[in-house]
Each structure stands twice: as C-alpha cells, then as structure tokens.
C-alpha positions in Angstrom: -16.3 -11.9 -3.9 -18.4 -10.1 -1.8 -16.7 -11.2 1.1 -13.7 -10.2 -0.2 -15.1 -6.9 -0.3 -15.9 -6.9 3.1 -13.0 -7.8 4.3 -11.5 -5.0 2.3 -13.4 -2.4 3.8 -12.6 -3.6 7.4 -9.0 -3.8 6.7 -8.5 -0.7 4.9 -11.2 1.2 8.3 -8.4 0.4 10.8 -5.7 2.1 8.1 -7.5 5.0 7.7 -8.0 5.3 11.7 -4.5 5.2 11.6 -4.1 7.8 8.6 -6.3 9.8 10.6 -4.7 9.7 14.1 -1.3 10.2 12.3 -2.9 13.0 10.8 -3.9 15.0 13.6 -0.3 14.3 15.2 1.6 15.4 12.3 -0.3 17.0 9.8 0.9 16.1 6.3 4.4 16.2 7.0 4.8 13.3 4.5 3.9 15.7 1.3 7.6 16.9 1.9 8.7 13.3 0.5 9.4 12.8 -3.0 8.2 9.4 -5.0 11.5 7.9 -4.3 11.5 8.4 -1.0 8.4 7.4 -0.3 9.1 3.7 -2.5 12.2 3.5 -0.4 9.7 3.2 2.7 7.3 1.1 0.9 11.1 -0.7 0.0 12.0 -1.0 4.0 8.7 -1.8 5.4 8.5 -4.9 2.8 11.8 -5.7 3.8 10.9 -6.0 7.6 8.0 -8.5 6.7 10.1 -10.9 4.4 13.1 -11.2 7.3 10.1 -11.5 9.8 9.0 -14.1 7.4 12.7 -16.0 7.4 14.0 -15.3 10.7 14.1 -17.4 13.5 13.9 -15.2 16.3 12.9 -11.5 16.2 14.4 -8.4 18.2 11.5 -6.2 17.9 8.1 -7.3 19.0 6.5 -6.1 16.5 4.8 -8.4 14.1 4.0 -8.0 10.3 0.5 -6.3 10.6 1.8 -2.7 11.1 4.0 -3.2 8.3 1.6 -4.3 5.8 -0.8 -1.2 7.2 1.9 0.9 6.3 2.5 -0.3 3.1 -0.9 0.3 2.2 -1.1 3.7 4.0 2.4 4.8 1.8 1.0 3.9 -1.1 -2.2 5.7 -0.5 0.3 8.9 0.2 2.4 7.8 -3.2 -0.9 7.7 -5.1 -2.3 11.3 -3.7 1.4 13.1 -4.2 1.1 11.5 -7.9 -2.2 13.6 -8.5 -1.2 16.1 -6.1 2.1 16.6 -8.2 5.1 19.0 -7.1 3.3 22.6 -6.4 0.6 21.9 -4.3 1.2 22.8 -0.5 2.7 20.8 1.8 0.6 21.6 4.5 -3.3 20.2 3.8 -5.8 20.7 6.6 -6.5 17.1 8.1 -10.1 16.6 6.3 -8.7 17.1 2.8 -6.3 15.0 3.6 -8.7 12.8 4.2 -10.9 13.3 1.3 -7.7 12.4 -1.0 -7.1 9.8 0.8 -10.9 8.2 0.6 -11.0 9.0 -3.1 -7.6 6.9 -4.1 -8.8 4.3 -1.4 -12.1 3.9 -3.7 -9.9 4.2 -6.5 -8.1 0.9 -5.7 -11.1 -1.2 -4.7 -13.1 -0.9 -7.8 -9.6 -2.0 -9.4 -9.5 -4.6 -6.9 -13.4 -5.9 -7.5 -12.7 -5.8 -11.3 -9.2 -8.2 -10.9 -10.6 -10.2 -8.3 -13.7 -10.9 -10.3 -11.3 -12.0 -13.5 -8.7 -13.7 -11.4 -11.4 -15.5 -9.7 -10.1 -14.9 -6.3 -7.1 -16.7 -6.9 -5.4 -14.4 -4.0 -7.2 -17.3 -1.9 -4.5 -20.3 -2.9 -1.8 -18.1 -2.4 0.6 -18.3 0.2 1.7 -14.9 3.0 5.4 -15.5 1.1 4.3 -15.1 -2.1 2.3 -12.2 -1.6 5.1 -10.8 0.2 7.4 -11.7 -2.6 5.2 -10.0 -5.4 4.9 -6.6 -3.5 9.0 -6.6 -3.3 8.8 -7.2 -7.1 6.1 -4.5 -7.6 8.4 -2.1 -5.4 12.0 -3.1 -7.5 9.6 -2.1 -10.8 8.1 1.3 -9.3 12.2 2.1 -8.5 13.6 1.1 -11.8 10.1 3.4 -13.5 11.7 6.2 -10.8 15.4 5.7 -12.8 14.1 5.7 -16.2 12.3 9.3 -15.1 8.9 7.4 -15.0 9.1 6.0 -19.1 8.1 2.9 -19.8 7.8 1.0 -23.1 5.6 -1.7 -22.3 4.2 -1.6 -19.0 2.3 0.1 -16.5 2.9 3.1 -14.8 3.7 4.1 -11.5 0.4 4.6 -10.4 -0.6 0.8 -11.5 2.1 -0.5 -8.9 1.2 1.5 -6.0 -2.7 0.4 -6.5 -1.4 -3.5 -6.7 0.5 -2.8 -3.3 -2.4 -1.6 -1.7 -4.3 -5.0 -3.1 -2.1 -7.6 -2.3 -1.4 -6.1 1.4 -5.1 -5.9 1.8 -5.2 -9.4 0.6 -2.0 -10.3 3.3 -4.1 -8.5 6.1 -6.7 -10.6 5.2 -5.2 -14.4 5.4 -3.2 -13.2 8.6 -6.7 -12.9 10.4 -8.2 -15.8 8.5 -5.5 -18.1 9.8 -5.9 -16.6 13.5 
C-alpha cells in the first residue's frame, strides 16, 4: 500500500503542474461554473475515454491520459466550489488557488489510504474498462443528486462521488504506466 501511495503522489504532481500552469493562463475562470456544469465535463471527458476504449480507430491523437488528468483536476475544482459555495469571488489569486486545491487533494488520499487499506488493493485485479465504467456510474449518480437539489435518502453525497473520481482515475493513471 505504500506503493500505492507513491504512485499517487506522482500522478496527482503532474496534475497539479497542470492546475498550476492553467492557473497562471487563466486565472480561476472555472469558479464561474456551477456543479452541473462542471459534472457535465467530468460527463464528457469520461465519455472520450470509454469511446477511446471501444473504437477502432481514433480522429484525435490524443490518448486517454489527459482525460483521466482532467477528470481528476474537475473534480478537485467540483470539491473546492462545494466548500467554496456560491458567494465567494470568482477571481482567487493563483496561490490560494492552489492551497484549495492541495487541501482537497490531501483530502482524498487519506480517503484513498483508508479504502485501499480495507479493499485490500483490490483496484489491482481490476481491469482500465471497469474503472472507466465505475466513474461513468459515479458521474450518472452525482447528476441525478444535482436533480433531486443534492437530497439523498440513503447514500452519499456529492462530495463522496467527486473524491471516488479522483481515486479511481488515479488508480487508471496508474495501470496505464504499469502496463507501458
């Protein structure tokens, strides 16, 4: 488990970089999307990698590596504009950006050391598909939460699903360079 939790912090460095560059490019130009908009990207981008997965022959060359990073990089901005909530500015200089961004990142790997320690690292035996196929399902659940105005009766919130994105696309990240 502990190199599991290696391999989290290198996969999760280069999204930050990322994060970062974007950052200084852009600013937070994200915090003007809503929760549903931001799912809906988190909805495309897992799209992309499942027809990847199926198709034959591709159009773009562009392979399913940026698309997990941005999963987890929209769910990180998901999980900030959830604490953040409506009335905080749009614009936040780059380094508190940052500093949100570092504290949900720590956020979800002490959620990931705690399931990975009672799943046993079962992530291992799993197929690409399959973890491709649970974060669809964890997206379809975070947009029928949105519908129902964020009730549920029995299961977690919204906040549990974008933390599980975050894991399994680490844990995607990290068989696509294990099989290179």
């Amino acid at each position: 488990m502990e190199q599991t939790s290696l391999q989290f912090d290198e996969v999760v460095t280069r999204c930050r970089s990322l994060f970062e560059a974007k950052t200084k490019d852009y600013g937070t130009a994200w915090r003007i999307l809503r929760l549903p908009s931001l799912t809906d990207q988190l909805f495309i981008k897992a799209r992309r990698i499942r027809n990847l997965e199926e198709m034959d022959q591709r159009r773009v060359d562009e392979g399913v590596e940026p698309e997990y990073a941005g999963l987890i990089n929209y769910s990180l901005m998901a999980l900030i504009q959830l604490e953040l909530g409506a009335n905080a500015p749009l614009e936040l200089p780059a380094e508190l950006a940052l500093r949100y961004y570092d504290e949900q990142l720590a956020r979800v790997k002490a959620l990931l050391e705690r399931k990975n320690h009672d799943y046993g690292e079962a992530w291992r035996d799993m197929r690409i598909q399959s973890i491709t196929d649970l974060i669809l399902m964890k997206i379809l659940r975070i947009k029928q939460i949105e519908e129902n105005q964020g009730r549920t009766i029995a299961s977690e919130g919204l906040e549990a699903h974008y933390m599980d994105i975050v894991i399994y696309a680490v844990f995607a990240l990290i068989k696509l360079e294990e099989s290179l």
